[in-house]
C-alpha positions, 0 to 999 in steps of 0.5 A: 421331140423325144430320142428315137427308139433306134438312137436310144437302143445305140446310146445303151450300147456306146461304149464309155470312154473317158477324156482326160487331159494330156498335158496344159494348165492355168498357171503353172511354171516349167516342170516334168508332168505334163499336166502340169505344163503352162501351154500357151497357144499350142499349135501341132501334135505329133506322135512317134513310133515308140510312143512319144508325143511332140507338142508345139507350144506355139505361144511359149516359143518351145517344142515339149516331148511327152514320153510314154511313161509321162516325163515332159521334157524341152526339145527345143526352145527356152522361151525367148524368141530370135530371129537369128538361124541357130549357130552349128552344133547348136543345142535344140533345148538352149536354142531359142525359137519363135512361135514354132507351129508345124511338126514333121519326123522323117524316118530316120527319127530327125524332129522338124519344126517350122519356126513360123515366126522367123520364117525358117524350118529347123531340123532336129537329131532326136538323138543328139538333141543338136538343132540346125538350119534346114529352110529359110535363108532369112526372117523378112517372110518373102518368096524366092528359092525354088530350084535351090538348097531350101537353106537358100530359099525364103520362106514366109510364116510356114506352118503345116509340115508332113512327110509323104510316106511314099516319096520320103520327103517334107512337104511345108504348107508356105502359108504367108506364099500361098503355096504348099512346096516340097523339099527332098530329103536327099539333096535339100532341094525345095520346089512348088508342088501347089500354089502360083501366087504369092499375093493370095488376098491381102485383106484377111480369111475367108474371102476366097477372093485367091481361089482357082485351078480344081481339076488342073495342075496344082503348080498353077492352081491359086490357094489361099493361106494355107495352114495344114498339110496331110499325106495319106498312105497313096501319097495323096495330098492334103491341103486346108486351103484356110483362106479359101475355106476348104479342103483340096486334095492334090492326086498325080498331081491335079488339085480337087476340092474334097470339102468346103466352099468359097463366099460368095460376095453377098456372103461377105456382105459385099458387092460384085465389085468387092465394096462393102454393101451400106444399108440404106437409111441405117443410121450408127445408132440404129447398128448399135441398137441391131447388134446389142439386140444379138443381131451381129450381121451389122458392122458400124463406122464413125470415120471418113468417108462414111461417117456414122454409117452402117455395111452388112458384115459376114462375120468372117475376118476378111471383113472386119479388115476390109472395113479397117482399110477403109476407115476406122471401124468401130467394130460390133460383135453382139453388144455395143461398140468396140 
């Protein structure tokens, strides 16, 4: 089918822009240019006001500042990893850091960062480049807290951070606590704002298996692992509900889902009491033979209790661990066994 004479007529009147890349390569070793840097798995961007770029290089287990003339330097991190909450006046760049994700600057220009490894939140002085403690009183990535200073509260695996613009403060997506919770700025106190169970589904993504509360209050709402978090100038909330594939927005206080749905069970190749769906007189051989033929909606087992069988899968990740807690899986993508 040929282009449409009114798509061809905006195509000729695009403008052209160029991508170019900011900063990563394969391989490289530390250096000033951007381009030149070895990101391993980075995670956040976030840009200042005079023009400063921030990446988490999540993988690297350190925080870069790209400044406006292109000089990349270490705002924290020196690429090992520690559990252990950094010492008073510790020095950010010296510090080490374990799989820093999220990304937040609060008016005054201090930098946070969620350490989602060591299930903390540190806070930056961009000034003095002196990193200290500012959530999470220890690294065993629990939920407890609420009411009290965030530096005595646990968190576990924060990732998403933002400020509201309207109230000033930072809001932490608490994603391994299936809640998103807020600290204020001027007393350090952290509390729920989204969220009402800490068990969330325990067997992967995408099940939507933790999915309620739209059109009530976002305190008694369940989410699902949630990884972002993102505030507009009305300070409307944001969430990526990960876990429950969808966006949700959280106004005065009540949760809606803008974007995204839930799985059904048959989606997930699953039945109404959440057990994988066998097919009948499907032998492993004949699942091999389907998913080397690009057919990767089977997933086999050659394991107790359904030795050489086959289920319908979804693709989605949540199946893939659901099977493993069954049994040992063999699991097939588009060719073979792995």
């Amino acid at each position: 089918m040929g282009v449409s004479a009114s798509l061809m007529a905006q195509l000729n009147n695009a403008s052209v822009y160029t991508i170019k890349d900011v900063a990563g390569v394969l391989p490289a070793s530390t250096t000033t240019q951007p381009n030149a840097l070895f990101l391993q798995v980075p995670d956040a961007v976030l840009a200042d006001k005079d023009g400063n770029v921030y990446i988490t290089d999540t993988g690297g287990h350190r925080v870069w500042k790209i400044d406006k003339t292109g000089v990349a330097t270490v705002v924290i991190g020196n690429g090992s990893t520690s559990n252990t909450a950094p010492a008073t006046g510790s020095i950010a760049k010296n510090t080490a850091i374990n799989q820093p994700a999220g990304l937040a600057l609060d008016a005054n220009g201090n930098l946070y960062v969620s350490d989602r490894g060591s299930h903390r939140i540190l806070k930056i002085d961009t000034k003095t480049g002196i990193v200290s403690l500012f959530a999470g009183l220890t690294n065993n990535g629990r939920y407890n807290g609420d009411g009290r200073p965030a530096v005595l509260a646990d968190l576990n695996i924060p990732r998403g951070l933002a400020i509201n613009p309207v109230d000033g403060n930072l809001y932490v997506a608490d994603t391994g606590n299936q809640r998103i919770r807020k600290i204020d700025l001027k007393n350090g106190i952290i509390t729920t704002v989204a969220g009402s169970t800490v068990s969330g589904s325990n067997t992967g993504l995408g099940t939507g298996t933790s999915f309620s509360g739209d059109g009530g209050p976002a305190i008694f709402a369940h989410i699902n692992a949630p990884e972002g978090v993102a505030f507009d100038s009305f300070g409307n909330m944001f969430i990526a509900d990960t876990g429950n594939n969808r966006i949700r927005m959280v106004s005065n206080g009540i949760i809606t889902t803008i974007a995204g749905r839930s799985l059904t069970n048959k989606e997930q190749g699953l039945d109404e009491n959440n057990n994988p769906i066998m097919i009948v007189g499907c032998t492993l051989a004949a699942c091999i033979t389907n998913t080397s033929l690009g057919k990767p909606n089977f997933y086999a087992t050659a394991a107790a209790p359904y030795p050489s069988s086959c289920f319908l899968r979804s693709g989605a990740r949540y199946q893939s661990s659901r099977a493993a807690a069954m049994s040992s899986v063999l699991w097939s993508e588009t060719a073979g066994i792995l």
